[in-house]
N, C-alpha and C positions, 0 to 999 in steps of 0.2 A: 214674320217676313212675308210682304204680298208675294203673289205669282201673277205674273201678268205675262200671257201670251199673244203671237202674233202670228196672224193668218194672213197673208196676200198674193197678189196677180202679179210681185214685183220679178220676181226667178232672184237669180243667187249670182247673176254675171255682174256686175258692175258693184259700187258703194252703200247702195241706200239700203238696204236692211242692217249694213253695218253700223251707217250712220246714225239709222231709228232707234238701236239699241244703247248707244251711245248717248244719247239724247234721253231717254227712260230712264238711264243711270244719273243722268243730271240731274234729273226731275226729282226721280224715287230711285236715291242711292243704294236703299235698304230691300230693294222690289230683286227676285229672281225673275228674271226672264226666258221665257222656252215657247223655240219651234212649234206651231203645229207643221204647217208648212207653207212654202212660199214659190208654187207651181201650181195655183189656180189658171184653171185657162183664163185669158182675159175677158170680161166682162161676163164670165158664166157664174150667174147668181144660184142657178140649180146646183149645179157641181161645189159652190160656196156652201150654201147649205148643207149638204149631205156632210162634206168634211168638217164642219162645224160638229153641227148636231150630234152627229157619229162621237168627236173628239171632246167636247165641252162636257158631255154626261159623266165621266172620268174624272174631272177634276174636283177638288173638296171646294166645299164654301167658298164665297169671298172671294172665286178666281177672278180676275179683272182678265177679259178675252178683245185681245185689240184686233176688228179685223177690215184689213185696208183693202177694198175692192171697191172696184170703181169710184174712186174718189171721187173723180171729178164729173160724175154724172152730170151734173150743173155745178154753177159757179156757189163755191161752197160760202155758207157767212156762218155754220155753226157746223158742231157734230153732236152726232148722239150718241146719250151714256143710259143702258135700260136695265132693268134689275129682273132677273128670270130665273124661276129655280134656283135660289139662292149665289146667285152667280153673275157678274157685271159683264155685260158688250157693250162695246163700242165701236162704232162703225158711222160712216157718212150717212143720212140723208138720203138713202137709194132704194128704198125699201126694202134690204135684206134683212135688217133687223125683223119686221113682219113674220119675212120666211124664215128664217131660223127660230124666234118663238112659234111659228103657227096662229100667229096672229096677234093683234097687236099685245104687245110687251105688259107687265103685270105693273112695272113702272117706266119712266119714262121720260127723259130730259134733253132739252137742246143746252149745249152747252158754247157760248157764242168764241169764235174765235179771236183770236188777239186784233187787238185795234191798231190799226195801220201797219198791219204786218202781212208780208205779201202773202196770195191765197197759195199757198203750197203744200205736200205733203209731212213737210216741219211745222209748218204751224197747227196744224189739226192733230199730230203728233202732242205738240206740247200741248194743247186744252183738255185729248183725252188722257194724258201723264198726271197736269194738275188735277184733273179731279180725279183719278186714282187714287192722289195723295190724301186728297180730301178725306174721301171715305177711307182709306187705310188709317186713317188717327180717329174713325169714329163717327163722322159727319153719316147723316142719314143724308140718300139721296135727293130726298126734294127742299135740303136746305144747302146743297150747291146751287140749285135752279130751280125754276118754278115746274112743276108737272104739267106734263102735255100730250094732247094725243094727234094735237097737229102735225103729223109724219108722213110722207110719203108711206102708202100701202101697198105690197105685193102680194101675190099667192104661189106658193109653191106649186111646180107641176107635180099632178094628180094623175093618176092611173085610171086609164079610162072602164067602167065595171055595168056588164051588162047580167043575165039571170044565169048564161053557162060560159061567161068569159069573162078574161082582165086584162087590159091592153097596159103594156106601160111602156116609157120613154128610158134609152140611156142615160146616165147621170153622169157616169165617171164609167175612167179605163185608165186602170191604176199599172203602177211598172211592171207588172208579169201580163199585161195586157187581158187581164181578167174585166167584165164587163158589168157593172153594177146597173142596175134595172130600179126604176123608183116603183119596185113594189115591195111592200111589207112583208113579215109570217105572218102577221096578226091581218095582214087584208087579206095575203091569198088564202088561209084558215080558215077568212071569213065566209069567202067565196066557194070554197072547195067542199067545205061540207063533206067529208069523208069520199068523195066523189074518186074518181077514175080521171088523167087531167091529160091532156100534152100543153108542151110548150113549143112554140111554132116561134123560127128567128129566120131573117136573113138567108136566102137560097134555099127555102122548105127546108130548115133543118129542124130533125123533131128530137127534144127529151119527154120522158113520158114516166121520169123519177125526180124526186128530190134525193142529191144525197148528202152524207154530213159531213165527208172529208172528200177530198181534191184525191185521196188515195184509195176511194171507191171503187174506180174504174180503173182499168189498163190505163197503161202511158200511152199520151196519144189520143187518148179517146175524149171525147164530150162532157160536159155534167151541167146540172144544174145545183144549187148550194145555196144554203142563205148565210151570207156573212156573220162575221163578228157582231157587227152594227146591225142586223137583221134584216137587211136587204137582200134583194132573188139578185142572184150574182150566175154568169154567165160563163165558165171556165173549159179549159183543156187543163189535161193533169199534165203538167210538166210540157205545154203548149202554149200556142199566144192564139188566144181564141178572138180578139178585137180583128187581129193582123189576116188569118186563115179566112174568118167569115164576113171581112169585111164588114165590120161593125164599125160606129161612130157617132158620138156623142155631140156634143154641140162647140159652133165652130165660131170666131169672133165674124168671118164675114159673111154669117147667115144676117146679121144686124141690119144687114140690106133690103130685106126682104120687109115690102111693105105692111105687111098684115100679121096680126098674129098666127092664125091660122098657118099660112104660111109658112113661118117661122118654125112654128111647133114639127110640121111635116118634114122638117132637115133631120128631126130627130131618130133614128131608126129606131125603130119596135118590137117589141116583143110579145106574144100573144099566147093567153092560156087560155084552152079551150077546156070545158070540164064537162064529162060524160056521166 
């Protein structure tokens, strides 16, 4: 029995997640389908990423990962179906395939959508369902579609790394208002070199520890932690540290802002300094 999951910017108030699953049963009656979840900020392809990434390493072979964000970046005529670490996504045309592999896909297909069927989120629904089907009875990916590397390209945001610092960006500020920072173990490791470090946020607040559990410190108090996923995460123990220090990750009406530069500057910071 396939597993085919679903990721999107849609939330859970109205029909259409119920719809989409209902439609997958049509398609691939024999497929399980399971949540990751469905409370991406809108159009946050970072915060996509990380929840991905994070959630897709977890599953066994052959997972089929459907993830609807930003559909409709431009007016869709196909979707992409890419094979990574032994595991299928599918996703629009928007370059987050990119950022969630790390760069372009190991495989890689447009798969075109239905002919004279309006451009909606059922239809690109049903193209990435059928070729699900396809490859669950067997079909190897590039005998749905031809291989390509014609794809829209993105790059995930990167932690800015100088000789005694690493600067990085919010990604996510998950429900206990914990704050996930897009730095690694394995970057700040790289950078720290057994060194002496602080960590500098929002209102000169300093940590000048990593710890390994949220029950390190008094209730109340500060930490810094690296997640499940291994991200520098930003926490109060039994506190809402996004909420107290005014922290915040990225917002759909930053999309305003004409520059990247710009752009990237909405994002607040976090800054390890190493002595």
């Amino acid at each position: 029995m396939s597993i085919i999951t679903l990721t999107s910017d849609i939330g859970m108030q109205d029909y259409l997640v119920g719809a989409i699953k209902g439609q997958l049963w049509h398609y691939c009656p024999e497929c399980h389908v399971t949540d990751i979840t469905h409370h991406i900020s809108p159009f946050n392809l970072p915060q996509a990423t990380y929840i991905c990434k994070s959630a897709f390493a977890w599953f066994p072979l052959g997972t089929f990962h459907f993830v609807l964000i930003n559909l409709f970046d431009r007016r869709p005529d196909h979707v992409l179906v890419a094979e990574h670490n032994g595991q299928y996504i599918g996703c629009a045309d928007n370059g987050l395939i990119t950022m969630i592999a790390g760069g372009m896909p190991e495989k890689v297909v447009k798969i075109p959508l239905p002919a004279n069927a309006p451009r909606t989120t059922f239809s690109m629904i049903q193209a990435l369902a059928m070729a699900a089907r396809e490859l669950s009875r067997g079909k190897a990916l590039g005998e749905i579609a031809p291989m390509t590397q014609q794809i829209q390209v993105k790059h995930n945001l990167q932690p800015l790394v100088g000789d005694d610092f690493i600067e990085g960006q919010i990604i996510h500020i998950d429900s206990f208002e914990n704050v996930v920072v897009n730095i690694t173990r394995d970057q700040f490791n790289a950078q720290c070199k057994n060194r002496r470090f602080q960590i500098f946020f929002r209102r000169n607040e300093v940590i000048n520890q990593i710890s390994e559990t949220y029950a390190d410190v008094p209730e109340g108090q500060k930490l810094a932690i690296f997640n499940a996923a291994g991200y520098l995460e930003i926490a109060i123990n039994k506190g809402n540290a996004a909420g107290l220090f005014g922290l915040q990750g990225f917002r759909r009406d930053q999309l305003t802002q004409p520059t990247g530069f710009q752009q990237l500057s909405f994002y607040q910071t976090v800054r390890i300094i190493f002595q």
